[in-house]
C-alpha positions as CSV (number, residue, x, y, z in Angstrom):
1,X,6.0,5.7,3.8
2,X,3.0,8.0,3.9
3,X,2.6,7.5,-0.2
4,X,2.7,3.9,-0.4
5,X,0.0,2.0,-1.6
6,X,-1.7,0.2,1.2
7,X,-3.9,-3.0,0.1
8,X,-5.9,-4.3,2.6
9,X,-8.2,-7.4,2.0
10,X,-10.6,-8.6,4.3
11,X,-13.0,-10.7,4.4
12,X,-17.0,-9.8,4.9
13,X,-17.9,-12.5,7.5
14,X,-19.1,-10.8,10.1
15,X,-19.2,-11.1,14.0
16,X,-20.3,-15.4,13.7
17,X,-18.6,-17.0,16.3
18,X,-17.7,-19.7,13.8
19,X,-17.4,-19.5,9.9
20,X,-20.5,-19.8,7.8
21,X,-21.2,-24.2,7.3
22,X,-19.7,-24.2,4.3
23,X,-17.0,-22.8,5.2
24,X,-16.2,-24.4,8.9
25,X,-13.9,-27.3,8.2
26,X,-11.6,-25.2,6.4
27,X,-7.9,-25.3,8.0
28,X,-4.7,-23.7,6.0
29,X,-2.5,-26.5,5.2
30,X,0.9,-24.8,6.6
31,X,0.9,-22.0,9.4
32,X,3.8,-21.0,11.4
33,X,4.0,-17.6,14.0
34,X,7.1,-16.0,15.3
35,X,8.2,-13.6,17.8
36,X,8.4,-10.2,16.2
37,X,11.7,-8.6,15.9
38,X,12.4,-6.2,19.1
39,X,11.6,-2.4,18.3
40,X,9.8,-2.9,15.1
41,X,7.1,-0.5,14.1
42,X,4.0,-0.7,12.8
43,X,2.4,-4.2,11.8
44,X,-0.5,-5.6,9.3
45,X,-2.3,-8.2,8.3
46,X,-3.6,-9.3,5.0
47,X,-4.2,-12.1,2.5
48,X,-1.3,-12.1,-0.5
49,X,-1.9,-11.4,-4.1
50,X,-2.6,-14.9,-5.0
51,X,-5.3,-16.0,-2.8
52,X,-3.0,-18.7,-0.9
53,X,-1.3,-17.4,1.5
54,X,-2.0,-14.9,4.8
55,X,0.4,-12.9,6.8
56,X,0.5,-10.5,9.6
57,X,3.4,-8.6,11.2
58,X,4.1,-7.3,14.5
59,X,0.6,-8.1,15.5
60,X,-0.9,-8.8,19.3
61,X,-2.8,-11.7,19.9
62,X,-5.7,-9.0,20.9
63,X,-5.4,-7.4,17.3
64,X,-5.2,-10.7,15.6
65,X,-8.6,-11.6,17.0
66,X,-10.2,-7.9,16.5
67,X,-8.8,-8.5,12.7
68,X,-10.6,-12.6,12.6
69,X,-13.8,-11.4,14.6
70,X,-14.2,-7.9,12.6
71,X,-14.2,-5.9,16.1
72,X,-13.1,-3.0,17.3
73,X,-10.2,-3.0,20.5
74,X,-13.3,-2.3,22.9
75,X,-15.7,-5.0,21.2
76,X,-12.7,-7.6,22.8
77,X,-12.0,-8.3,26.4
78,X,-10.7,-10.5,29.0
79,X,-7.6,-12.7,28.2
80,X,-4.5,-13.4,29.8
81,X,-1.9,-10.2,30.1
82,X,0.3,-11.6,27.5
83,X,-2.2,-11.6,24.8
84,X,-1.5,-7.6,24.7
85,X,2.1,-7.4,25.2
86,X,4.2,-10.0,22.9
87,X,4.3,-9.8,18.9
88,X,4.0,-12.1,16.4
89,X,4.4,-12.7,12.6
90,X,1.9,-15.5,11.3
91,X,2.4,-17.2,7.9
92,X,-0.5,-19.3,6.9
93,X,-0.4,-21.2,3.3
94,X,-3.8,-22.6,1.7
95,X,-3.7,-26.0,-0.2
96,X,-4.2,-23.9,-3.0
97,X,-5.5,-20.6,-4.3
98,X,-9.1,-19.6,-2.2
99,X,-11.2,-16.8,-1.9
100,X,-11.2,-13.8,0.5
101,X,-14.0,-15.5,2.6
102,X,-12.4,-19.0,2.5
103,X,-9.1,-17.5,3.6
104,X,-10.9,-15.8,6.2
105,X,-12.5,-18.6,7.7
106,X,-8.9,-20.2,7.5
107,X,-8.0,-17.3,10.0
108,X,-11.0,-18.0,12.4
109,X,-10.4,-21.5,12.4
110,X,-6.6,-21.3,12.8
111,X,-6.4,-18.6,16.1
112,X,-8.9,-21.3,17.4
113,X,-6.6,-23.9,17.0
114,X,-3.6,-22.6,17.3
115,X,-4.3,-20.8,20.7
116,X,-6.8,-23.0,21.7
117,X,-8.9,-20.0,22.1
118,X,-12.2,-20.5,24.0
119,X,-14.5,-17.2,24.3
120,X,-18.4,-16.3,24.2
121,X,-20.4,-13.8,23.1
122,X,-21.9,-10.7,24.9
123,X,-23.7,-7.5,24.1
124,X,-22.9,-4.1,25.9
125,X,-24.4,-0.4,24.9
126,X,-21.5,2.2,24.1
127,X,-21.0,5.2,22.2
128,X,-21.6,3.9,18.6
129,X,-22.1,5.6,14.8
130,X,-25.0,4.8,13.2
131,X,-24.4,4.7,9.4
132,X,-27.9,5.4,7.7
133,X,-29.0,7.0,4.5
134,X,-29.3,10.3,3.8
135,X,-32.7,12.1,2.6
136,X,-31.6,12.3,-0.7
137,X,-31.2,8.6,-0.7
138,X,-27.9,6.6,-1.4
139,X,-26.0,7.3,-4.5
140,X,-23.2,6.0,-6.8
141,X,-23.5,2.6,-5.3
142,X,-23.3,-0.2,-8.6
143,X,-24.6,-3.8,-7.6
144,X,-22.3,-6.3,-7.2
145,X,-23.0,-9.0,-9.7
146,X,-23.8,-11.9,-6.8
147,X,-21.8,-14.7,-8.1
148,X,-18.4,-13.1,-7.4
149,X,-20.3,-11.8,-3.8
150,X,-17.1,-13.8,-2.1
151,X,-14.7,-11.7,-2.7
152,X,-15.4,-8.8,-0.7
153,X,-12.4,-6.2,-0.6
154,X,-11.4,-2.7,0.0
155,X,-8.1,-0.9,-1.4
156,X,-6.9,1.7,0.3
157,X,-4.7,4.1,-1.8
158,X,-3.1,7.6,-0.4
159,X,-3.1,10.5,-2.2
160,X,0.9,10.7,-3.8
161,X,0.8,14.3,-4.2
162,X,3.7,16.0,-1.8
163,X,2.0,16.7,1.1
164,X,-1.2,14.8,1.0
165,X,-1.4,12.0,2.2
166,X,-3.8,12.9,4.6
167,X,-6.0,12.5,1.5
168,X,-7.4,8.8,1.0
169,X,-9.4,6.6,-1.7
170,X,-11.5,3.7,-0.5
171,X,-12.6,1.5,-3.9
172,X,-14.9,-1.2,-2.8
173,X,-15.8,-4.3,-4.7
174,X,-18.5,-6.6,-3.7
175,X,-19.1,-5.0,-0.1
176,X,-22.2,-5.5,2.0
177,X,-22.8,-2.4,4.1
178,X,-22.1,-4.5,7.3
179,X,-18.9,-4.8,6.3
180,X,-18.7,-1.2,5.1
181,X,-20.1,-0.1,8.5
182,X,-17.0,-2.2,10.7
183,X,-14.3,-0.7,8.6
184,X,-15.3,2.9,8.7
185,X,-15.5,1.6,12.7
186,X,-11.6,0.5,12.6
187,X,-11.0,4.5,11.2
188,X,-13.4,6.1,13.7
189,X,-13.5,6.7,17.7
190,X,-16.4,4.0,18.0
191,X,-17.9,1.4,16.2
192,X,-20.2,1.9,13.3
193,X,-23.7,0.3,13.3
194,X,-25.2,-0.2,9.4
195,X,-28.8,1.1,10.0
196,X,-28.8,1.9,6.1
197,X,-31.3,-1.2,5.3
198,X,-29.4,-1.6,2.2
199,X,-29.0,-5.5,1.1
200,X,-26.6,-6.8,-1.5
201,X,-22.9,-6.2,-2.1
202,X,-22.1,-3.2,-4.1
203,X,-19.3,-1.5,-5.4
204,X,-17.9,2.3,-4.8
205,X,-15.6,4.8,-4.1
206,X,-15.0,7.0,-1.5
207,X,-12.5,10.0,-1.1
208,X,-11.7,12.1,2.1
209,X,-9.3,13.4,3.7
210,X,-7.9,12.2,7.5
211,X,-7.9,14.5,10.7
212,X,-4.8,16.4,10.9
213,X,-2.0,15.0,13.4
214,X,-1.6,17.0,16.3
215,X,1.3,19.2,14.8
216,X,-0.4,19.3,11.6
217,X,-2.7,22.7,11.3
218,X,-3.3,23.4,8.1
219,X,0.6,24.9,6.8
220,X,2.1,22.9,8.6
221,X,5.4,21.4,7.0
222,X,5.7,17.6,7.5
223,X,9.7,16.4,6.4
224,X,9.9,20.0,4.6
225,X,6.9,19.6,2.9
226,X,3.7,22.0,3.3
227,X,0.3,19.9,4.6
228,X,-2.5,19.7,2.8
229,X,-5.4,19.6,4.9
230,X,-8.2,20.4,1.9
231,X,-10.9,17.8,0.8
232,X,-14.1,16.7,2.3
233,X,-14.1,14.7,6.3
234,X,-15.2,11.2,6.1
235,X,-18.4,12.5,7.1
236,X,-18.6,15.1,4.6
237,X,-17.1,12.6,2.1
238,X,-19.8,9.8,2.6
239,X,-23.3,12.0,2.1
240,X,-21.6,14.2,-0.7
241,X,-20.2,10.7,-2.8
242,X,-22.7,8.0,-1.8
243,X,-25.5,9.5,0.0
244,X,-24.6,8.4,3.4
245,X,-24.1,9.7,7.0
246,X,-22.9,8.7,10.6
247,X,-25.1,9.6,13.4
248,X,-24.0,9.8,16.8
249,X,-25.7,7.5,18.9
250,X,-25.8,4.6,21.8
251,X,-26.2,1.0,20.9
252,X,-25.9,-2.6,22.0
253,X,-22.9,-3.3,19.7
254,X,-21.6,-7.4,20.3
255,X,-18.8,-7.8,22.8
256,X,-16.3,-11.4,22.9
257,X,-15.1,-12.2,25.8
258,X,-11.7,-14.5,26.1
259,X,-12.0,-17.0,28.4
260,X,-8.7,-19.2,27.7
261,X,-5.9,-18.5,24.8
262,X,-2.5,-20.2,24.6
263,X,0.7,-19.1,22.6
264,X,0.5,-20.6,19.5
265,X,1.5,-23.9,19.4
266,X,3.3,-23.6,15.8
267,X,5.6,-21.4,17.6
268,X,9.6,-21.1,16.2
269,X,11.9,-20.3,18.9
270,X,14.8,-18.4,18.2
């Protein structure tokens, strides 16, 4: 499981309690959701190959709005009990093929509808990364030709060696360094603040390699296999590759507060 390619594609609209005007009337044509099946494990969310359709599996409610919102589990509160406790799968179909933003705003616009979800907007100071530039100034950043700007993803891809998985590649295409800054939040202990000044959407890679489970010192034999714990830390990784680094810090970071959600209406029963 550890070697399989994981493609995750988000969009780059970020923290508006609405999608951008152009975008706002946007609705998918079909969407169902579904209890998940007992005792499954793990669960994701992403737009399909195709740019029509959107699916999540074995999500929370509190997840699925973290995912629309681009928040960390913190950055959302309040909410009835429920909203943290039952599972769903959600399959949403566009009219026809769309971009990642469009699909996004799809998402906003259908957790709105479909949970008649009611909320507002807040700011609170925690423990936050700043993500700023580096002395040397950033590197091996290419600008993202603006017309394809909507389109913002990031592919994830293990290492398939034996043994190192640990080991990760981020490629980028068309990402803003706000976005840039909320993902390397989802893979940190607090959220990441961009405080890089850099404008424009650009495109990169980044390779690092994860902290260690608990029973994995470097040696360690995972399913018979020896860990490999070598390569760079995400922090090494992002001033070594693209002339970045992560501060430690306090900062007013936005908080959304539920105020009303339903189950969603396009419920199947068993």
């Amino acid at each position: 499981m550890h070697r399989r390619k994981a493609l995750i594609l988000l969009s780059a609209t970020l923290l508006t309690a609405q999608p951008k005007p152009a975008l706002e009337s946007m609705r998918f044509e079909a969407a169902t959701f579904k209890v998940s099946a007992p005792n499954l494990r793990g669960g994701g969310i992403r737009p399909l190959p195709g740019g029509q359709r959107y699916q999540a599996t074995n999500l929370t409610v509190r997840v699925l709005i973290q995912v629309a919102y681009h928040l960390k589990a913190e950055q959302v509160v309040g909410g009835p009990d429920w909203i943290d406790t039952e599972r769903f799968d959600m399959n949403a179909v566009a009219a026809g093929p769309s971009t990642i933003d469009e699909l996004h705003a799809m998402l906003v616009n259908l957790l709105v509808d479909e949970m008649k979800l009611k909320f507002h907007r807040d700011q609170k100071e925690l423990p936050i990364y700043a993500l700023t530039v580096d002395k040397q100034g950033p590197k091996n950043l290419t600008p993202a030709p603006a017309r394809n700007s909507g389109d913002t993803w990031i592919e994830v891809t293990p290492d398939p060696a034996p043994g190192a998985f640990l080991r990760a590649t981020w490629q980028a295409r068309f990402c803003p360094m706000e976005y840039f800054a909320y993902r390397l939040g989802q893979n940190l202990d607090r959220p990441v603040v961009d405080q890089t000044g850099i404008r424009g959407d650009h495109d990169f890679k980044l390779t690092y390699t994860r902290e260690a489970p608990p029973n994995g010192q470097p040696g360690a034999l995972i399913n018979g296999v020896e860990l490999d714990t070598s390569g760079p830390t995400i922090f090494e990784a992002l001033q070594k590759q693209l002339g970045l680094k992560l501060e430690k810090q306090r900062g007013k970071v936005p908080i959304l507060v539920i105020e009303h959600a339903e189950k969603p209406a396009s419920l199947e029963v068993p």
